[in-house]
C-alpha positions in Angstrom: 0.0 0.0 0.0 1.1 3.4 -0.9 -0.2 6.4 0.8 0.8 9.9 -0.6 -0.5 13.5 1.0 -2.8 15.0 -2.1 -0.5 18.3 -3.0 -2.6 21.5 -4.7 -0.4 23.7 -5.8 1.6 25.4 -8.9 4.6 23.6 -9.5 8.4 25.4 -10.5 11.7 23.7 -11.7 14.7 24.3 -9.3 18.3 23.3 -11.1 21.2 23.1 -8.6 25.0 22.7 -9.8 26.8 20.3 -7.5 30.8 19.6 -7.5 30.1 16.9 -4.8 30.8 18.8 -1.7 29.6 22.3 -2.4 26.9 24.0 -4.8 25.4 26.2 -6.7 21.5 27.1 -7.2 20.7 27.9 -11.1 17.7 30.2 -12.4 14.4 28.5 -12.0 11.8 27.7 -14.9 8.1 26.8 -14.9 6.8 24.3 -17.9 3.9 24.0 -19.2 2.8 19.8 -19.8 -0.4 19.7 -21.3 -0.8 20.1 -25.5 -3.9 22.3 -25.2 -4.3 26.0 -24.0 -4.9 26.6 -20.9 -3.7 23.2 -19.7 -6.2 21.1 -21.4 -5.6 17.6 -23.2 -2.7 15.3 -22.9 0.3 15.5 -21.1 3.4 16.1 -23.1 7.3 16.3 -22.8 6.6 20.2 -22.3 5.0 22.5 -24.8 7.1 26.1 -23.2 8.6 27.2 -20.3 9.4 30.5 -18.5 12.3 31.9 -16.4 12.5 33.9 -14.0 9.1 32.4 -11.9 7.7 35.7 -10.5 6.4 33.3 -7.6 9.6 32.0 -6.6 11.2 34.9 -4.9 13.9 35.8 -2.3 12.2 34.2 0.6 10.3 31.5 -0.8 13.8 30.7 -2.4 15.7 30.7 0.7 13.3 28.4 1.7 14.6 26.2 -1.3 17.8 26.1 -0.5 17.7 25.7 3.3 15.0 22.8 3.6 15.5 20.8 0.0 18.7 22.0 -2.0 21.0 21.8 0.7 20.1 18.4 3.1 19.9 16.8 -0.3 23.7 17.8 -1.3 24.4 17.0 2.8 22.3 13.3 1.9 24.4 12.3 -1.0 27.7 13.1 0.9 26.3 11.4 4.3 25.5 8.2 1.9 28.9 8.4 0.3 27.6 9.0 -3.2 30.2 11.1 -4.7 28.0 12.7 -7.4 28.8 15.8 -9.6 26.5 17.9 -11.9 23.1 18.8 -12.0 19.9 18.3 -9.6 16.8 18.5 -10.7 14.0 19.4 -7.6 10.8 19.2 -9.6 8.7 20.9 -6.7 5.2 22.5 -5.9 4.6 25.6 -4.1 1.2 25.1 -1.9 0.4 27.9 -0.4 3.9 29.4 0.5 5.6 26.4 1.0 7.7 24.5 -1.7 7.2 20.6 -1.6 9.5 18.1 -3.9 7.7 16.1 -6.3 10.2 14.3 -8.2 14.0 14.5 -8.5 16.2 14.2 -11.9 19.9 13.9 -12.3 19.7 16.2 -15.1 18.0 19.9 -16.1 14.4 19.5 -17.5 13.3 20.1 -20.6 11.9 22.5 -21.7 13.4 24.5 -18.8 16.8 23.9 -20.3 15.8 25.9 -23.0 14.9 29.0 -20.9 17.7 28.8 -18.2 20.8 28.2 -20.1 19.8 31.5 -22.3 20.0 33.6 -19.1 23.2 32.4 -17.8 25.7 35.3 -18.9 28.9 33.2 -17.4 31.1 30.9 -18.8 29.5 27.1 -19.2 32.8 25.3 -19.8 34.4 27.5 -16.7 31.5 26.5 -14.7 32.2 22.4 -15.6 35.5 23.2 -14.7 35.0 24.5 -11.4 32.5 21.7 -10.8 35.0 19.0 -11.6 37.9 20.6 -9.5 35.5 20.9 -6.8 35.7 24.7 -6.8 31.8 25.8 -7.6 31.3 27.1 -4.0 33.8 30.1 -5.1 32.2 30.0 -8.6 30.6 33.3 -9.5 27.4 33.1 -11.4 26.3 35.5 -13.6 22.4 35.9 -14.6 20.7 38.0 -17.0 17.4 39.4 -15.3 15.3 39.7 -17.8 12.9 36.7 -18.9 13.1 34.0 -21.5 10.3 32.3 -22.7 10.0 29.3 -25.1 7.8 28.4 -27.2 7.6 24.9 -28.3 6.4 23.7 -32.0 5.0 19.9 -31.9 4.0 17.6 -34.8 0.3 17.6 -35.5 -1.4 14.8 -33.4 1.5 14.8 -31.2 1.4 13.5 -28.2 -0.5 10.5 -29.8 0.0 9.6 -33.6 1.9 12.0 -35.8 3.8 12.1 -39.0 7.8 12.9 -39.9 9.2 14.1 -42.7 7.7 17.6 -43.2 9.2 20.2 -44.7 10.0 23.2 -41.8 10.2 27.0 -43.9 11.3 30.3 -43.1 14.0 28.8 -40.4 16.4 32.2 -41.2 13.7 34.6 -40.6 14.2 34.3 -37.0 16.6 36.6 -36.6 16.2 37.8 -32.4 15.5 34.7 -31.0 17.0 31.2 -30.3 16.1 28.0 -31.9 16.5 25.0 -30.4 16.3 22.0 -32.4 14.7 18.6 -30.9 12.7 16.5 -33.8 14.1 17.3 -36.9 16.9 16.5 -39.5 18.4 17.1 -42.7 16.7 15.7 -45.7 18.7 17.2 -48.7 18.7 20.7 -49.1 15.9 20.7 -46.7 15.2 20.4 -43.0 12.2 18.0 -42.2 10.6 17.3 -38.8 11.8 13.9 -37.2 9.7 13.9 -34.0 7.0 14.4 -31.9 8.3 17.9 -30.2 9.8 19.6 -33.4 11.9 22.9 -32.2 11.4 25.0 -29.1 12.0 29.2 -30.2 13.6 31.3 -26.9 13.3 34.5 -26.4 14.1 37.4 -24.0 12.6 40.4 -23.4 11.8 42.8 -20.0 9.0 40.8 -19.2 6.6 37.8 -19.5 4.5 39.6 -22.1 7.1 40.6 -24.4 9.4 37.3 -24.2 6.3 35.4 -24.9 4.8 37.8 -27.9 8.4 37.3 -29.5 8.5 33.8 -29.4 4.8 33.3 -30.7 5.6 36.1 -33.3 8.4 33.3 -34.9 6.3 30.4 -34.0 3.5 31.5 -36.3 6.4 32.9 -39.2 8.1 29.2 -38.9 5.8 26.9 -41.3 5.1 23.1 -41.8 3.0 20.6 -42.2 0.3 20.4 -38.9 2.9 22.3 -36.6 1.1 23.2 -33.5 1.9 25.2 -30.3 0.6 26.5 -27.4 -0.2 30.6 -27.9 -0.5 31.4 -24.2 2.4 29.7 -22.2 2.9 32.0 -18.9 -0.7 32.7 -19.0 -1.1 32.0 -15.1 1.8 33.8 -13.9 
């Protein structure tokens, strides 16, 4: 028999950065799981994702760090599991207080695609430092404005879909980031080869006007059944 407390809540993505001994705390990200808008329909591998969570603030992340991040870094080391790199604390904010829901040795997706954009420091430096065990003195840099993605899926995805469609207008985004997930070169041309096709980043001064900047190359990028969600961020 398994008995688990019923948790109501808005859930965030916390990414910590651990050399074994010591740590670092990443930005945070919220995704959005369901296909339709408004979170209706299926559950997906993420349709879009936001960073900075306006929820997650100074206190509520000091709570973070003080009752999850760090007795789970103490934990490993008390268990003698020498582990370095990333933590994943998939977690739930009810009411004020941040509960874990799942952990990951790995950063999410698509949160990746909206926390890595607003790291201004050096990745490989950071590895480094992780590796010689010297992330505690590591000095993260974080650009504060938001990044939102926007993710384009195969139509029928997350249930029967076809590959092999042509994807136009790939060089019109010009202020944004793509990152490419199901697709591949087919000639001359670049075809979707997956469920979750490409997920468009952007960043702007706030939620709005990341998420009108993604959604504005989302529509311009064209194939065949390409769907995405128009209002990720909506409840924040």
């Amino acid at each position: 028999m398994v008995i688990e407390e019923f948790l109501s809540g808005i859930e965030v993505s916390v990414f910590a950065l651990t050399d074994g001994e010591s740590y670092i705390i990443l930005p945070e990200a919220k995704d959005y799981k369901r296909v339709g808008e408004g979170d209706a329909g299926l559950n997906t591998g993420g349709m879009g994702s936001i960073s900075p969570v306006p929820f997650a603030n100074e206190s509520f992340m000091k709570e973070v760090e003080e009752k999850i991040v760090k007795p789970t870094i103490e934990g490993l080391k008390k268990d003698s599991i020498s582990y370095c790199g990333f933590v994943f604390f998939g977690l739930i904010k009810v009411d004020s207080k941040p509960f874990v829901i799942e952990y990951n040795v790995r950063m999410g997706d698509p949160e990746t695609e909206v926390v890595m954009p607003r790291i201004q420091s050096d990745l490989i430096e950071m590895f480094q430092a992780v590796v010689s065990g010297n992330i505690k003195s590591y000095e993260l840099k974080v650009d504060t404005r938001t990044a939102a993605a926007v993710m384009l899926v195969s139509g029928g995805y997350p249930e029967n879909y076809e590959n092999g469609k042509e994807i136009k207008n790939i060089n019109a985004v010009k202020e944004s980031m793509i990152f490419h997930a199901g697709t591949k070169q087919d000639g001359n041309m670049i075809v979707s080869n997956g469920g979750r096709v490409m997920a468009i980043t952007s960043l702007g001064n706030s939620i709005s006007e990341a998420i009108e900047k993604s959604n504005y190359y989302a529509d311009i990028i064209k194939f065949e059944g390409k769907h995405f969600r128009k209002d990720i961020g909506f409840d924040l």
